[in-house]
Structures are given as structure tokens and as C-alpha cells.
LOROLUM-843787 format. One record per residue (C-alpha): residue number from 1; residue in three letters; y, x, z negated. Coordinates in steps of 0.05 Angstrom, whole numbers, plus 5000, padded with zeros to 4 digits. Last residue first. Layout:
N
<rec><num>NUM</num><residuo>ALA</residuo><c2>Y</c2><c1>X</c1><c3>Z</c3></rec>
...
//
This chain:
226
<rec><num>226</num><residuo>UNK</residuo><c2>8409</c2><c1>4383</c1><c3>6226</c3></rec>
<rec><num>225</num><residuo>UNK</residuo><c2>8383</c2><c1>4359</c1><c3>6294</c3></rec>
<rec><num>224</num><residuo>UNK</residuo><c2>8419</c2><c1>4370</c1><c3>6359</c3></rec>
<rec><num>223</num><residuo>UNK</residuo><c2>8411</c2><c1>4349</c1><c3>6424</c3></rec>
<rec><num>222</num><residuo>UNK</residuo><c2>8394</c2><c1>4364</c1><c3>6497</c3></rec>
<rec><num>221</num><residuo>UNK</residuo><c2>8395</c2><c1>4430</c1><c3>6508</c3></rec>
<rec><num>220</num><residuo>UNK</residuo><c2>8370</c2><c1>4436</c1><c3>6585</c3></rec>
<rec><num>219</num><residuo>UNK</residuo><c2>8319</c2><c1>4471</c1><c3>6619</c3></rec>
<rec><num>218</num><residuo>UNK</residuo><c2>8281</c2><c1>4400</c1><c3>6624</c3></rec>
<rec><num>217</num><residuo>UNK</residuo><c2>8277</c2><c1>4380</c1><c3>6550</c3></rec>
<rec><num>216</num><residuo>UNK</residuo><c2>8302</c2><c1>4435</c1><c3>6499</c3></rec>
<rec><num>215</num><residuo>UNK</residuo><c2>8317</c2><c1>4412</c1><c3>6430</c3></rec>
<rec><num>214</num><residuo>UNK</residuo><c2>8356</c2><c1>4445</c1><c3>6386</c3></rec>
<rec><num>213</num><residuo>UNK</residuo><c2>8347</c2><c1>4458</c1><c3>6302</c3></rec>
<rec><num>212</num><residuo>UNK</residuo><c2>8397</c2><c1>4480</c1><c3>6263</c3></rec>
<rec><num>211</num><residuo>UNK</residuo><c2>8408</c2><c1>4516</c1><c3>6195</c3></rec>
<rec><num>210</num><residuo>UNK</residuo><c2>8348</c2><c1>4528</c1><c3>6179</c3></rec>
<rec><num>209</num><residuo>UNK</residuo><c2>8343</c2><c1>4570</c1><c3>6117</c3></rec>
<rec><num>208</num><residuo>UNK</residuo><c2>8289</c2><c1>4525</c1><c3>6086</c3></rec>
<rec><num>207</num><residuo>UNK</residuo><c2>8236</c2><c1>4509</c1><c3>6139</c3></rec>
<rec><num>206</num><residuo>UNK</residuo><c2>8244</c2><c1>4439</c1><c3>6171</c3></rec>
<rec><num>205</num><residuo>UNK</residuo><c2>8230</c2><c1>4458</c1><c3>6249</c3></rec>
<rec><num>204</num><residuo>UNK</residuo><c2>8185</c2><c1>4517</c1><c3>6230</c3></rec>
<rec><num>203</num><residuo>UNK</residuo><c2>8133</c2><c1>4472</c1><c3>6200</c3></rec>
<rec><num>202</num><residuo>UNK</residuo><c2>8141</c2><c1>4421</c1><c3>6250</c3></rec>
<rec><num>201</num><residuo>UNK</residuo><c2>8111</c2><c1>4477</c1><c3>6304</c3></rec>
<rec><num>200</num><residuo>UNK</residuo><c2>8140</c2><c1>4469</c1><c3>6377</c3></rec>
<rec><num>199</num><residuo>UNK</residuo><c2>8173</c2><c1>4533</c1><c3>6370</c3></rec>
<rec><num>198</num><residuo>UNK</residuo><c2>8231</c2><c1>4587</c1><c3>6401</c3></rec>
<rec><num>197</num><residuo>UNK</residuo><c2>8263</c2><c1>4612</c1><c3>6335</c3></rec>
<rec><num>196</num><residuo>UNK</residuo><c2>8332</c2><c1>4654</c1><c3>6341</c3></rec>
<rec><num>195</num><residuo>UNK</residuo><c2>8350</c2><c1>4686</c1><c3>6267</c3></rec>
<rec><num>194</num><residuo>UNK</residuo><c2>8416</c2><c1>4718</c1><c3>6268</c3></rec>
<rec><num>193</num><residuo>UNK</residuo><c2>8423</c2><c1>4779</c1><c3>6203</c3></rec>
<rec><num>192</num><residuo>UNK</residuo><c2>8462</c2><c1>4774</c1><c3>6143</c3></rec>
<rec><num>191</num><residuo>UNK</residuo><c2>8406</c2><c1>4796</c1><c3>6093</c3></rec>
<rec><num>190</num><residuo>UNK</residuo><c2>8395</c2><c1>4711</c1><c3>6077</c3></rec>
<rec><num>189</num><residuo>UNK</residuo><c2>8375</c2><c1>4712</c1><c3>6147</c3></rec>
<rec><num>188</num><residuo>UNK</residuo><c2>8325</c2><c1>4766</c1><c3>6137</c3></rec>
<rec><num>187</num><residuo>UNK</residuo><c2>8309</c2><c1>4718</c1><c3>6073</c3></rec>
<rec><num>186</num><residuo>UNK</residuo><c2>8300</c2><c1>4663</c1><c3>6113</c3></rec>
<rec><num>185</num><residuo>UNK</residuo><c2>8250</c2><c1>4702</c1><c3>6168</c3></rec>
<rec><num>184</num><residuo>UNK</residuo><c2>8206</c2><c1>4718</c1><c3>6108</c3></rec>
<rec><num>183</num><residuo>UNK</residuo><c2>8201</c2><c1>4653</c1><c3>6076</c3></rec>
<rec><num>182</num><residuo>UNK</residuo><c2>8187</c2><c1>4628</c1><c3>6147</c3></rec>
<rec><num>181</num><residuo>UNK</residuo><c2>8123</c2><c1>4671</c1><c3>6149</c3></rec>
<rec><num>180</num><residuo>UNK</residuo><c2>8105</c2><c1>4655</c1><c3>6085</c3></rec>
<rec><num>179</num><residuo>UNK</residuo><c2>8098</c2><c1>4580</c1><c3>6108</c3></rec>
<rec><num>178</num><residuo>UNK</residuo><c2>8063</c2><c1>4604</c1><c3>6169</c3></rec>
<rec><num>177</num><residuo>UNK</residuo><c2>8008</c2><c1>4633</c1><c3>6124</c3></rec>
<rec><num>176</num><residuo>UNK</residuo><c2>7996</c2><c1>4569</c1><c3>6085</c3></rec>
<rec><num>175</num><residuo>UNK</residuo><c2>8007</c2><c1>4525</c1><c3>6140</c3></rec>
<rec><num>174</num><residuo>UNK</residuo><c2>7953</c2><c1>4571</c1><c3>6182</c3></rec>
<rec><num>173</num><residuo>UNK</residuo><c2>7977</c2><c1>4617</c1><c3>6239</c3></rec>
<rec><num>172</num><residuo>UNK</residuo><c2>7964</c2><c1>4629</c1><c3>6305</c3></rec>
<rec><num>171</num><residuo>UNK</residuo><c2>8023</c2><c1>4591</c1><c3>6339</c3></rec>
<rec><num>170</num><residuo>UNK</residuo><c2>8074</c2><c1>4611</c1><c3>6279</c3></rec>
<rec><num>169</num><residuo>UNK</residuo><c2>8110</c2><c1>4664</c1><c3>6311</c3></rec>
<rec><num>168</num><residuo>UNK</residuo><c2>8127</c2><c1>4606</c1><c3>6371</c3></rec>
<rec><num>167</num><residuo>UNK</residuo><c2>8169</c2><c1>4656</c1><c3>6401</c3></rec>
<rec><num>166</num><residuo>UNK</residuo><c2>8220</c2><c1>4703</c1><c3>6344</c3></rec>
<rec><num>165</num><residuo>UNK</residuo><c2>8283</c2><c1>4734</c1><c3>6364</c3></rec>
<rec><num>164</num><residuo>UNK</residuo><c2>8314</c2><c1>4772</c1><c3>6303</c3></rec>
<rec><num>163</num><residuo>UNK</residuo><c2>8386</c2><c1>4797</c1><c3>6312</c3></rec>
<rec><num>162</num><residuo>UNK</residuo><c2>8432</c2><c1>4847</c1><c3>6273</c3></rec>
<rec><num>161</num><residuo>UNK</residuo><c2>8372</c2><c1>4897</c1><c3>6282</c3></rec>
<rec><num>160</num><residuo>UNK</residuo><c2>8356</c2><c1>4955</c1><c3>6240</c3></rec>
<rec><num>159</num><residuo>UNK</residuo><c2>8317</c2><c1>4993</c1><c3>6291</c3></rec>
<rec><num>158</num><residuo>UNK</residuo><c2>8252</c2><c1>4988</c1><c3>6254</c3></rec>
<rec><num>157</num><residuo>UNK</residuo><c2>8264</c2><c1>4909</c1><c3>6243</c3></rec>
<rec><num>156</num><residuo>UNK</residuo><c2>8214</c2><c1>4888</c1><c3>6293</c3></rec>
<rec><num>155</num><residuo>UNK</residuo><c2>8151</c2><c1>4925</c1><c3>6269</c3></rec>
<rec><num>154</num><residuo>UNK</residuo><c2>8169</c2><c1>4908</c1><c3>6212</c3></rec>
<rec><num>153</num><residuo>UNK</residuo><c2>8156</c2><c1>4831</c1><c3>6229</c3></rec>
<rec><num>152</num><residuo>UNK</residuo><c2>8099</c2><c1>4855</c1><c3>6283</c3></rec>
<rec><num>151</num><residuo>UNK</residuo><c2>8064</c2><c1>4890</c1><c3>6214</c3></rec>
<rec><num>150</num><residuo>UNK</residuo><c2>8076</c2><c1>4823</c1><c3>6180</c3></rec>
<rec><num>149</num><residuo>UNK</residuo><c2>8038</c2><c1>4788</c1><c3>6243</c3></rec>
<rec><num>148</num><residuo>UNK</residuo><c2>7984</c2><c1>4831</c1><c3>6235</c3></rec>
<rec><num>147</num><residuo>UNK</residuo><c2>7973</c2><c1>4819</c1><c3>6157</c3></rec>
<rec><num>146</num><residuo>UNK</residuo><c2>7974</c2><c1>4748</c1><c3>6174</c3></rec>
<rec><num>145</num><residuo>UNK</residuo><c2>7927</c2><c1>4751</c1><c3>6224</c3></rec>
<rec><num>144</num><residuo>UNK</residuo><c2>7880</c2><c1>4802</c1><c3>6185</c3></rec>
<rec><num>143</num><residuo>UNK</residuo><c2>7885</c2><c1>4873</c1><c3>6196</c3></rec>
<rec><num>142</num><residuo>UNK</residuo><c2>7831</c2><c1>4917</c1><c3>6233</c3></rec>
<rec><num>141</num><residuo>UNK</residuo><c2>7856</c2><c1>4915</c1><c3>6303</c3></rec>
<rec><num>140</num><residuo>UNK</residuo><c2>7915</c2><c1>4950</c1><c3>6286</c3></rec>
<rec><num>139</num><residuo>UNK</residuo><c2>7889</c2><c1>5010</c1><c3>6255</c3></rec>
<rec><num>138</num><residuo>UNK</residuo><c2>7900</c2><c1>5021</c1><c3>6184</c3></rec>
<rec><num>137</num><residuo>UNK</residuo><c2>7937</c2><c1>5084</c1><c3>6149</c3></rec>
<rec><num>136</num><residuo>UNK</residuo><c2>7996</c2><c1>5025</c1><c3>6132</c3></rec>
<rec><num>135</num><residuo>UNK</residuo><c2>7956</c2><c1>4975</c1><c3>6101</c3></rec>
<rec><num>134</num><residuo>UNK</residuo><c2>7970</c2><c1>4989</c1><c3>6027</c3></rec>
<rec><num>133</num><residuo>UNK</residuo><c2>8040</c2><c1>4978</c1><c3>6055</c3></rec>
<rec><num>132</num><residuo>UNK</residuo><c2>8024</c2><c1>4904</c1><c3>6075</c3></rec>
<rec><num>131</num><residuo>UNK</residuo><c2>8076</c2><c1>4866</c1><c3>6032</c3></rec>
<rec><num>130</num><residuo>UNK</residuo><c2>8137</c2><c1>4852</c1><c3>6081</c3></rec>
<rec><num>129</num><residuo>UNK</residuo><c2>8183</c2><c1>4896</c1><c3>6040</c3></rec>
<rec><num>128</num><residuo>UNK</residuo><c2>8120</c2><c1>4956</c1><c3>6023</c3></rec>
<rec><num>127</num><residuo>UNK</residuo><c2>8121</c2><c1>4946</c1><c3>6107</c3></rec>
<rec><num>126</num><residuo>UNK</residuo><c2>8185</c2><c1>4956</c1><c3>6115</c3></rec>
<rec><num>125</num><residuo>UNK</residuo><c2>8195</c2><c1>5013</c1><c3>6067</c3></rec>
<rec><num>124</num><residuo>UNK</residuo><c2>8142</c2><c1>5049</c1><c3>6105</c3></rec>
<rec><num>123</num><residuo>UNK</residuo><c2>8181</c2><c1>5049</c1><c3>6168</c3></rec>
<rec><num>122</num><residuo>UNK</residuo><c2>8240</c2><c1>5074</c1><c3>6151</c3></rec>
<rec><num>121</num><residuo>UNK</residuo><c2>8203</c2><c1>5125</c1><c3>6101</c3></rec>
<rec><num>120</num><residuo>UNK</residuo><c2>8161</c2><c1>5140</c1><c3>6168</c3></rec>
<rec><num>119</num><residuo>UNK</residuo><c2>8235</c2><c1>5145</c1><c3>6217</c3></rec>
<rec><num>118</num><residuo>UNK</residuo><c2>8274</c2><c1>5195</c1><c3>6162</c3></rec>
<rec><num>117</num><residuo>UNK</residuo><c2>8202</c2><c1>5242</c1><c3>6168</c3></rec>
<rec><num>116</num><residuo>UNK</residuo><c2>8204</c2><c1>5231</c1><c3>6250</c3></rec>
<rec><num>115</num><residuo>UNK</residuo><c2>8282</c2><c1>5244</c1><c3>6257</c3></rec>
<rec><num>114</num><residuo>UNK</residuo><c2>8309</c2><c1>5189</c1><c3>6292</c3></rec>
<rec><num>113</num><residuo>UNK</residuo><c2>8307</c2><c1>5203</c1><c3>6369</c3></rec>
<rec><num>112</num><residuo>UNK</residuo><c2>8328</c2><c1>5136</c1><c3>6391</c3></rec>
<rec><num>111</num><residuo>UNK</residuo><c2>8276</c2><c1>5123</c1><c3>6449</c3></rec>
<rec><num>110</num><residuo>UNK</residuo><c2>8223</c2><c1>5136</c1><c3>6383</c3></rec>
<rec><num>109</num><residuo>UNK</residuo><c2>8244</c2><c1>5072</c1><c3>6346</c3></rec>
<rec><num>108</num><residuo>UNK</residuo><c2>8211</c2><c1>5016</c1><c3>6385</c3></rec>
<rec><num>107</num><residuo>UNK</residuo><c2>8146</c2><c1>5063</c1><c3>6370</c3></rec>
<rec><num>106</num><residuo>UNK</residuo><c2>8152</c2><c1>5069</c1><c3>6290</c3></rec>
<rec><num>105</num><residuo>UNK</residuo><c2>8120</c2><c1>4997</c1><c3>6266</c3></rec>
<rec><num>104</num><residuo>UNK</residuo><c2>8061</c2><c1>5009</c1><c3>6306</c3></rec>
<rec><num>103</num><residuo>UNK</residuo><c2>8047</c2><c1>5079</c1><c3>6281</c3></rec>
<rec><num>102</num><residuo>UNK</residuo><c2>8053</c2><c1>5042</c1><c3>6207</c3></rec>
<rec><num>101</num><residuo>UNK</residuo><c2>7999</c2><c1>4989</c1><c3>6234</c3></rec>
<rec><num>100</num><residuo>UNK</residuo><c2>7954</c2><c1>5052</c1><c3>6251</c3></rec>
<rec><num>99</num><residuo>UNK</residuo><c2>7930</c2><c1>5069</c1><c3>6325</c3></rec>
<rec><num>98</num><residuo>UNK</residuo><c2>7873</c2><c1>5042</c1><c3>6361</c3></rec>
<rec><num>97</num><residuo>UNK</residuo><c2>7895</c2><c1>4981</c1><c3>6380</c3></rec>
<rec><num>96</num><residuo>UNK</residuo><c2>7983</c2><c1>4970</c1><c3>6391</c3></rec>
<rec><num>95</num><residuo>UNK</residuo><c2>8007</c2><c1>4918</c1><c3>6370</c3></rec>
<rec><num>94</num><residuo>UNK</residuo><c2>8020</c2><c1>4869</c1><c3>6427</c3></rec>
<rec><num>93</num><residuo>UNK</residuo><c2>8042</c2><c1>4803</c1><c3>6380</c3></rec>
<rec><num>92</num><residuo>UNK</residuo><c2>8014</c2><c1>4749</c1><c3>6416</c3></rec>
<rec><num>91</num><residuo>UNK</residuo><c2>8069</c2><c1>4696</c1><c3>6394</c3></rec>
<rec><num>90</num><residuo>UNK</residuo><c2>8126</c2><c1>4753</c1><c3>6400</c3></rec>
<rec><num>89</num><residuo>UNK</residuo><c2>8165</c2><c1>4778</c1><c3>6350</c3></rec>
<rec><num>88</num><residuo>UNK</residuo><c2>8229</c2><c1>4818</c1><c3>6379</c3></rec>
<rec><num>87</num><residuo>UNK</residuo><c2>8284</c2><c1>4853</c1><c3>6350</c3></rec>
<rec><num>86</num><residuo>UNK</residuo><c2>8350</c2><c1>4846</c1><c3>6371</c3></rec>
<rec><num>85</num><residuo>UNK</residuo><c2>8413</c2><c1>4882</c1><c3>6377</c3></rec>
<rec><num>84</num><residuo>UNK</residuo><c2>8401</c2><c1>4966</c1><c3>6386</c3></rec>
<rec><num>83</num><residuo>UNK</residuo><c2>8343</c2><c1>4968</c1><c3>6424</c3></rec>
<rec><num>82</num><residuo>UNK</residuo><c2>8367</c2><c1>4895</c1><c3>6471</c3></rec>
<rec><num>81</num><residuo>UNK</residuo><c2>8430</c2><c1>4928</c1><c3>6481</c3></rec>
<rec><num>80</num><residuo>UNK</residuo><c2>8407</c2><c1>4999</c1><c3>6503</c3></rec>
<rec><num>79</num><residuo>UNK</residuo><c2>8360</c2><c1>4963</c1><c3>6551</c3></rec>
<rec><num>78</num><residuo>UNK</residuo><c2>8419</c2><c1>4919</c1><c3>6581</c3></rec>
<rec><num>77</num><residuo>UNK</residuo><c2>8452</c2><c1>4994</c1><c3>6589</c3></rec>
<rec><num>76</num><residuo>UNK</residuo><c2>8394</c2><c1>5020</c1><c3>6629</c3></rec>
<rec><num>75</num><residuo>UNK</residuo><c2>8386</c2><c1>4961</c1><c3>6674</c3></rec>
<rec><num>74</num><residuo>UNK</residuo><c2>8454</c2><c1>4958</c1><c3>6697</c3></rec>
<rec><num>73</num><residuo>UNK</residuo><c2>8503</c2><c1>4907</c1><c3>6661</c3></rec>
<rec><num>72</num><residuo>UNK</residuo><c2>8513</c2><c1>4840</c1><c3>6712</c3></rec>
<rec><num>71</num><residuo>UNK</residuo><c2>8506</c2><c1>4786</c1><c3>6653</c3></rec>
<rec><num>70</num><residuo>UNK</residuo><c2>8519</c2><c1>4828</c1><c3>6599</c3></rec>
<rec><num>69</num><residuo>UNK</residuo><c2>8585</c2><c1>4809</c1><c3>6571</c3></rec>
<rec><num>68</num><residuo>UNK</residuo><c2>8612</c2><c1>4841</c1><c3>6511</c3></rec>
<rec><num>67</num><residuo>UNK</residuo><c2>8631</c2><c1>4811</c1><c3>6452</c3></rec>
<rec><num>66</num><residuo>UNK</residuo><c2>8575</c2><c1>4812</c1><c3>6415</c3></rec>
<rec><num>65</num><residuo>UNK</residuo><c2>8528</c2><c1>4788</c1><c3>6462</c3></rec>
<rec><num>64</num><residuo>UNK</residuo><c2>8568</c2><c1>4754</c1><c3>6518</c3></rec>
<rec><num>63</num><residuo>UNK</residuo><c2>8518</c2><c1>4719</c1><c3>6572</c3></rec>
<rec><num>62</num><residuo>UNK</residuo><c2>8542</c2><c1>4689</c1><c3>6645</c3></rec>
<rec><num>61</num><residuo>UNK</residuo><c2>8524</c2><c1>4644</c1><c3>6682</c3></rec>
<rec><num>60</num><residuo>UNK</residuo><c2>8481</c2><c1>4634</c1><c3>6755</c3></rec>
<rec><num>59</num><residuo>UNK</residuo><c2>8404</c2><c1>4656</c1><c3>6761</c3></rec>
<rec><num>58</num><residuo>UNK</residuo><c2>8400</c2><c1>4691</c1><c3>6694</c3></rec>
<rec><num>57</num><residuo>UNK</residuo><c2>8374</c2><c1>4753</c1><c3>6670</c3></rec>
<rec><num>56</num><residuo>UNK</residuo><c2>8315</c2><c1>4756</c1><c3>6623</c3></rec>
<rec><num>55</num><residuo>UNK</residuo><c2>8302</c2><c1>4797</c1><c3>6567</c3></rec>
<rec><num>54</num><residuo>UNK</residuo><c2>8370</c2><c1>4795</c1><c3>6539</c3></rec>
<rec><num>53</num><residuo>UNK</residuo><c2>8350</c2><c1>4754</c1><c3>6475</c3></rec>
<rec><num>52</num><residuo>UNK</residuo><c2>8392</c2><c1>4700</c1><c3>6485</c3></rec>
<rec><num>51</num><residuo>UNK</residuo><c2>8356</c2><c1>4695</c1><c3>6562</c3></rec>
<rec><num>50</num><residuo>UNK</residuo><c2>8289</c2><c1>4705</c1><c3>6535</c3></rec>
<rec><num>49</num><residuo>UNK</residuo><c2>8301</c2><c1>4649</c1><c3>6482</c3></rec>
<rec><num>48</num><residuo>UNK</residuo><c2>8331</c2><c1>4607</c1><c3>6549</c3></rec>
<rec><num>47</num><residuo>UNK</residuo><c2>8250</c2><c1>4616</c1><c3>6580</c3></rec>
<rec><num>46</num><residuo>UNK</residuo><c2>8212</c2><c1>4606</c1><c3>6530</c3></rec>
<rec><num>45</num><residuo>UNK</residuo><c2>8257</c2><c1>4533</c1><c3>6506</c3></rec>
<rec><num>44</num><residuo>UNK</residuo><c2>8245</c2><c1>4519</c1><c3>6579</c3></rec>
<rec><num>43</num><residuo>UNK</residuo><c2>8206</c2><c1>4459</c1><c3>6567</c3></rec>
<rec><num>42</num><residuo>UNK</residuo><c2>8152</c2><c1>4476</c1><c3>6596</c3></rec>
<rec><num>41</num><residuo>UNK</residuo><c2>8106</c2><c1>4465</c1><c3>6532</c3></rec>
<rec><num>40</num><residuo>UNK</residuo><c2>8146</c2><c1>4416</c1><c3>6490</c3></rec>
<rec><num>39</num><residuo>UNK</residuo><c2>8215</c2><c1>4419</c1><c3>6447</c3></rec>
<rec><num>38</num><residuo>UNK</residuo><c2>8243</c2><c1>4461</c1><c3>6396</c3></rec>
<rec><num>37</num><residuo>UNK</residuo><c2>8295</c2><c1>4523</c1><c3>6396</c3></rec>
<rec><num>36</num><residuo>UNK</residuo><c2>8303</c2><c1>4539</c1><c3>6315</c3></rec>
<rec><num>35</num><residuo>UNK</residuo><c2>8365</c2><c1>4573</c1><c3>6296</c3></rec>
<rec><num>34</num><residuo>UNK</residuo><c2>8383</c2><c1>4608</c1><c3>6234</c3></rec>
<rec><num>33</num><residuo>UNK</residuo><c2>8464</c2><c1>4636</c1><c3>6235</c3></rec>
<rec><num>32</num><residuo>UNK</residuo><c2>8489</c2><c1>4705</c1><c3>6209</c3></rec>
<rec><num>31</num><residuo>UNK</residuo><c2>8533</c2><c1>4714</c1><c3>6269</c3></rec>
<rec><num>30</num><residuo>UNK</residuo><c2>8538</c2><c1>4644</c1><c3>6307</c3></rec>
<rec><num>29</num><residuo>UNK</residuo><c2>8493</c2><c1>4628</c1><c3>6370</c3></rec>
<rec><num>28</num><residuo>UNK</residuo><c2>8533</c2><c1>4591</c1><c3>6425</c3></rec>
<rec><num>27</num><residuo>UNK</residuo><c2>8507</c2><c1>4550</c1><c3>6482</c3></rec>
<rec><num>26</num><residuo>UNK</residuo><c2>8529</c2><c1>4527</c1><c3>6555</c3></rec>
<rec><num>25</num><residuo>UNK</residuo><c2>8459</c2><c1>4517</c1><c3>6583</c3></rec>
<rec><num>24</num><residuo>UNK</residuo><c2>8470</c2><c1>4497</c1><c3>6659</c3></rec>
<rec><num>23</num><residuo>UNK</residuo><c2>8389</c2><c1>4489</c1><c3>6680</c3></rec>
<rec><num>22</num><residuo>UNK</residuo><c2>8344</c2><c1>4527</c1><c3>6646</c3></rec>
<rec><num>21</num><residuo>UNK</residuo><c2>8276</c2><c1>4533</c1><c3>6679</c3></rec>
<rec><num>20</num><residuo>UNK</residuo><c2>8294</c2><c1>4520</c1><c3>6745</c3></rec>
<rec><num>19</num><residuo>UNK</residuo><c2>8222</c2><c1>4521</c1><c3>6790</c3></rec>
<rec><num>18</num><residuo>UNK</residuo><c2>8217</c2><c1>4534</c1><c3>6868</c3></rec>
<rec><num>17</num><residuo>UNK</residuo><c2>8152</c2><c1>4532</c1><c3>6889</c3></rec>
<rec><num>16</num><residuo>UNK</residuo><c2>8168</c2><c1>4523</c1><c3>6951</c3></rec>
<rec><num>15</num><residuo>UNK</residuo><c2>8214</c2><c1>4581</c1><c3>6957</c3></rec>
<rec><num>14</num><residuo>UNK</residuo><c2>8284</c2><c1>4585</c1><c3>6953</c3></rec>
<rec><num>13</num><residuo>UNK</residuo><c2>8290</c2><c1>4614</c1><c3>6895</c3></rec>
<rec><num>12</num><residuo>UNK</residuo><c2>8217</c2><c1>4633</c1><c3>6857</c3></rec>
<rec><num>11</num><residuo>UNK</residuo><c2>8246</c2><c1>4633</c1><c3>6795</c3></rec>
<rec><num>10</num><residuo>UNK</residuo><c2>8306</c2><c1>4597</c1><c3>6778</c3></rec>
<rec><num>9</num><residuo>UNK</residuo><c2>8347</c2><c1>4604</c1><c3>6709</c3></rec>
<rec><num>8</num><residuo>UNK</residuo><c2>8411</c2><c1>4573</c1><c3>6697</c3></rec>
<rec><num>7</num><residuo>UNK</residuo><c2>8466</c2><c1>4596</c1><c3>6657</c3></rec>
<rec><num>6</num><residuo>UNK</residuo><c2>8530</c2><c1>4549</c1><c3>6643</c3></rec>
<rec><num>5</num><residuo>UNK</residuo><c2>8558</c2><c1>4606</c1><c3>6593</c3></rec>
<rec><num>4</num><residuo>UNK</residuo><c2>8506</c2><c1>4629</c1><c3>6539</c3></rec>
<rec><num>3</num><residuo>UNK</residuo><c2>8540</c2><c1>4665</c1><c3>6482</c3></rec>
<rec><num>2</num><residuo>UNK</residuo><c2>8518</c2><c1>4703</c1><c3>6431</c3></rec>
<rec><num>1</num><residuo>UNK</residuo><c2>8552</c2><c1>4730</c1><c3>6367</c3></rec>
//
């Protein structure tokens, strides 16, 4: 499904301050699979999740997505990709204040000019899914953490995705909450769809539905733990 091919990742080249992030990560991530990235702050577990996810170019490498490389696509196409293949949760979740949790869910969808009545029921069903529907006339920055990060969840799926890329989802959470939260993200897996987890958090390391867990030390993968 995705493919990293000896990438690295520099910023700053050939500057001082010079940093390589990922350094040579030859990696595959199987259709339908649940992976958890682990390992400490700078690690560059960030930085190669941003790189699966199309977000980032690399330095040197190449990355296949389905098939079809994207290492060199122009920026327009690599946007089309990232719209119609993954959905994003990020660990400060940038929804949207001022404007209602179901608004939230419906702006990655307005680039693909789905009807707005089809795109609402879209949008409603995910959050009656995820459990926050009697939340969806509420602004943003009146929900709770964990109805927030339910709304980011739906939020996520609104282009019906084939892969979820999640960083540290977990980082504001409680056990209680983050334990739902995994629930969640096993039964999109459970769906058919890729699961790629960037996280230091034990929690998310033995979650049900895992099927493997990496560890990034120094830009590079450097084992694997069932």
C-alpha cells in the first residue's frame, strides 16, 4: 500500500544546522494493516509519519502509495493524493473555533465539490458513528477533549479514506479516553482501512488491533515488536 524506498529527510542542507531526521528508511505499510511508529521525542517517528502520509517530501528515496510513485509528483497532484488517501488526526487537532463541530467535519470535503445536502448526511453519520451527533450544532471550542478529538476522527474520514494517519492522538487524553480512542481506530481497521500511529504513549503501543509496533531511534527503524 505504501512504500518508503531508502528515504532520508534533511532540513536545513548544507547549513549549520543541518539536521537528518530519517535517515535511509526502507519500509512497507500493508493494505488493511495497524501500525504504531514508537520511540522518543526527536526521534524522527514525526517526521517519517509525515513522509507515509505525503506531507513531507524527502531528501533522497522514493515513496509508492498505491502503486504509484510520488516522490517527484507536482504539488497539485501530491494534494489530490493526500485528499483522496489519507486522513489526518493530528495531536493539536486545528478545528476550526467559531464554527460548529459538523462545519468542521465538512471542510476537507469542499475541494471535491460533493453536493452540500449528500456532504451533511456524510458528515452527520460520522459523527452519530463516533458518538458526538447531539454535538453537531456546537462550536468547536465548546466540546470536551474527548468530544473534540471524536469530531477530528470524523473530521478525518469525510473523504472516505483508505488510510488513517494519526500523531501522538492520545497526547491530551486520559487512559480512559485514550482507551476509546484506540477502540475507535481498531474498528476503522477492522472496516478495511491502514491505520499509521506516530506515539510515545504505552497505551497505544499494546492496543488491540495492533498489529505492529516500530521503533524509530535516530531517523532510523530500528526494530520490531509484535
Amino acid at each position: 500500500m505504501i512504500e518508503l524506498r531508502g528515504v532520508r529527510k534533511v532540513y536545513n542542507e548544507r547549513r549549520p544546522d543541518e539536521v537528518t531526521a530519517v535517515d535511509g528508511v526502507t519500509l512497507a505499510i500493508p493494505e488493511g494493516s495497524f501500525t504504531v511508529l514508537r520511540g522518543p521525542s526527536g526521534s524522527g517517528k514525526t517526521t517519517l509519519l509525515s513522509l507515509l502520509g505525503c506531507m513531507a517530501r524527502p531528501t533522497a528515496g522514493r515513496i509508492v502509495v498505491g502503486g504509484l510513485e510520488v516522490t517527484s509528483l507536482p504539488e497539485r497532484f501530491l494534494t489530490e493524493v493526500r485528499r483522496r488517501t489519507f486522513g489526518f488526526v493530528f495531536q493539536e487537532l486545528h478545528l476550526l473555533r467559531g464554527i460548529t463541530a459538523l462545519e468542521n467535519v465538512m471542510i476537507p470535503a469542499y475541494p471535491l465539490g460533493v453536493p452540500r445536502p449528500a456532504l451533511v448526511a456524510r458528515a452527520r453519520a460520522l459523527l452519530e458513528r463516533l458518538g458526538v451527533a447531539h454535538r453537531a450544532g456546537a462550536r468547536a471550542d465548546w466540546l470536551s477533549g474527548g468530544e473534540a478529538q471524536r469530531v477530528a476522527i470524523a473530521r478525518a474520514l469525510v473523504n472516505e479514506p483508505r488510510v488513517i494517519v494519526a500523531d501522538e492522538p492520545t497526547a491530551h487524553l486520559d487512559s480512559a479516553l485514550a482507551l476509546e480512542l484506540m477502540a475507535i481506530m481498531g474498528r476503522l481497521r477492522a472496516d478495511g482501512r491502514t491505520v499509521v500511529i506516530a506515539s510515545h504513549d504505552p497505551l497505544v503501543h499494546g492496543a488491540a488491533g495492533v498489529d505492529r509496533v516500530l521503533a524509530v531511534r535516530d531517523g532510523r527503524v530500528v526494530e520490531a515488536a509484535a
